[in-house]
C-alpha positions as a printed Julia matrix, in Angstrom:
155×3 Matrix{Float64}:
 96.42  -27.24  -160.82
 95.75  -31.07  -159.41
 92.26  -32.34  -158.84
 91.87  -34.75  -156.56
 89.18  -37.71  -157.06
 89.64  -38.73  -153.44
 91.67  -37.52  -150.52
 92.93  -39.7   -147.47
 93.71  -37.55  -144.08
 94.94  -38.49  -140.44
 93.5   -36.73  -137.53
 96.71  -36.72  -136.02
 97.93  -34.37  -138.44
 95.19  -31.79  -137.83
 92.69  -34.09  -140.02
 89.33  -32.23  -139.12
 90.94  -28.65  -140.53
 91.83  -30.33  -143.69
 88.57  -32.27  -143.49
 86.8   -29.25  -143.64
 89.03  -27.48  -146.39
 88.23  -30.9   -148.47
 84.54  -30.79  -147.59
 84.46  -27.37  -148.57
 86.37  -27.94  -151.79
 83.51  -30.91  -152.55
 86.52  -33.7   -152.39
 85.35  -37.21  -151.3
 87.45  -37.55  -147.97
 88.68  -40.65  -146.32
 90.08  -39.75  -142.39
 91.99  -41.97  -140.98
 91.81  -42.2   -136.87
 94.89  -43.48  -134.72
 93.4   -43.03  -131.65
 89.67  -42.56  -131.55
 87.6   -40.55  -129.22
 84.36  -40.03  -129.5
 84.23  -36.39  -129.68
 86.77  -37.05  -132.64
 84.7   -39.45  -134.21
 81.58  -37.01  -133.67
 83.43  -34.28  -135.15
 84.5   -36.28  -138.34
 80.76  -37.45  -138.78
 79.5   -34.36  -137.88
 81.23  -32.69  -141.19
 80.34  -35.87  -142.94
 83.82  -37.43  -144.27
 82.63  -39.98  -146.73
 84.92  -42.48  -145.05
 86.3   -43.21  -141.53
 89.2   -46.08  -140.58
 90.68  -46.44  -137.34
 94.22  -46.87  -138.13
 94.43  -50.55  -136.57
 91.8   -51.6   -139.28
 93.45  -54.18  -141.25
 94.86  -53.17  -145.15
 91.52  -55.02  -146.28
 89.23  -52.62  -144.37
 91.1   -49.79  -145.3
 90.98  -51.34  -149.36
 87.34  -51.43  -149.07
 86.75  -48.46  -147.36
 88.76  -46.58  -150.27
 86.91  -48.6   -153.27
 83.75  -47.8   -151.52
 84.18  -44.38  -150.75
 85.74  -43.89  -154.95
 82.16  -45.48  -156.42
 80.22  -42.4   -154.29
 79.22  -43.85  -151.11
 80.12  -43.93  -147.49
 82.03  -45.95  -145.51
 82.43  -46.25  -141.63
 84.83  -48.38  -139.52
 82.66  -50.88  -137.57
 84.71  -50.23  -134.03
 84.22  -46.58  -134.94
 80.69  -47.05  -135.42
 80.02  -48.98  -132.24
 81.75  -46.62  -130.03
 79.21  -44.02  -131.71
 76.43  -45.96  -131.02
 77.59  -46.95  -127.33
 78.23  -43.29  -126.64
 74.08  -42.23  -128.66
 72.73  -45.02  -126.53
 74.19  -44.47  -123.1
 71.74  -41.52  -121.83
 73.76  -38.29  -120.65
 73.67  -38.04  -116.62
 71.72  -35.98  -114.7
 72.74  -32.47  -114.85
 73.04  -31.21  -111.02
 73.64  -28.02  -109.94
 76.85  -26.39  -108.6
 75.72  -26.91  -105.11
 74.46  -30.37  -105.89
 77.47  -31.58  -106.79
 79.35  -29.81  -103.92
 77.24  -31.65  -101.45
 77.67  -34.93  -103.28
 81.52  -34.51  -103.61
 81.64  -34.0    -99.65
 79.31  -36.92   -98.75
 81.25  -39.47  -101.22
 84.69  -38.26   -99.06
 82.83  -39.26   -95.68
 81.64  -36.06   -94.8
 78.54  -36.0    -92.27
 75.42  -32.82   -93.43
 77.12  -30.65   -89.85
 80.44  -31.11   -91.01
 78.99  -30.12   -94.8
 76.94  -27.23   -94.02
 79.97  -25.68   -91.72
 82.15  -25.9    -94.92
 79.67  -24.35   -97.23
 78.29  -21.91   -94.8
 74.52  -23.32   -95.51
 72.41  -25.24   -92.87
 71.96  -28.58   -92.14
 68.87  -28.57   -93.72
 69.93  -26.94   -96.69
 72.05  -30.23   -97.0
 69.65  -32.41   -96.83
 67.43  -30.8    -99.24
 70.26  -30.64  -101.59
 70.87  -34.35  -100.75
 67.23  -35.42  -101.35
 67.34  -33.2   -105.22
 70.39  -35.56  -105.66
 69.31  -38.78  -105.04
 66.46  -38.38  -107.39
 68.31  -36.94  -110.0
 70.82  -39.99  -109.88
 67.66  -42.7   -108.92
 69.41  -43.77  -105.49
 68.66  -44.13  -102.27
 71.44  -43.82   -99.68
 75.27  -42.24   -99.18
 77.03  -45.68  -100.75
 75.32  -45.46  -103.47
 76.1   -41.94  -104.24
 79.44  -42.73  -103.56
 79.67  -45.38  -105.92
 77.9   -43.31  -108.76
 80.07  -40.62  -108.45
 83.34  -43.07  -108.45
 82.0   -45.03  -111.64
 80.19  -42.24  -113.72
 81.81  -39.01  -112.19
 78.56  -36.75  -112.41
């Protein structure tokens, strides 16, 4: 049988499974990340690898991350880190509702409330009241606006 004082994975070669069979095992383990998500880099935090490199790091941030990793601690890529911390910090959108975001889809294509409501079978002032939930869910005030929120942050 080998025991293993440290073990080094990739994500793309199914890393978080062996991650987990090392974490279970109680083997330090080092993941190495060619190209990082965030919801890979949550996952790899989230079942606490005692070390994370991207694989672009250079061979001295790998070195360290390995000798610091060996003496018992943890070690995390800065880039890694900061696209954590931009993706904690950023609060998650508004959460509308199926209709919601029916009637904001239409209105960002151009569509006027008539031409709305006749597609959706609802009335015109069923559209606006959706329309009015909207903009305060998203903090705007007009059509362009919603427009533009929906082309940069896709809610």
């Amino acid at each position: 049988m080998v025991t293993a004082d440290l073990a080094i994975v990739a994500v793309q070669l199914d890393g978080i499974a062996v991650l987990r069979t090392r974490r279970a095992a109680g083997i330090p383990t080092v993941v190495i990340v060619d190209h990082p998500t965030i919801e890979t880099l949550l996952a790899i935090v989230g079942l606490a690898a005692e070390g994370l490199v991207l694989m672009t790091s250079p061979a001295a941030a790998v070195a360290d991350c390995l000798t610091v990793v060996a003496s018992g601690k943890q070690w995390l890529d800065s880039e890694a880190t900061r696209l954590i911390i931009d993706r904690v910090a950023r609060p998650a959108p508004p959460i509308l509702t199926r209709r919601e975001r029916d009637v904001a889809n239409l209105v960002a294509a151009g569509q006027r409330n008539r031409t709305i409501a006749e597609r959706l079978s609802i009335t015109e002032g069923t559209v606006k009241m959706h329309l009015h939930n909207v903009y305060g869910k998203l903090g705007i005030e007009s059509r362009t606006q919603l427009a533009m929120e929906l082309r940069v942050c896709g809610v």
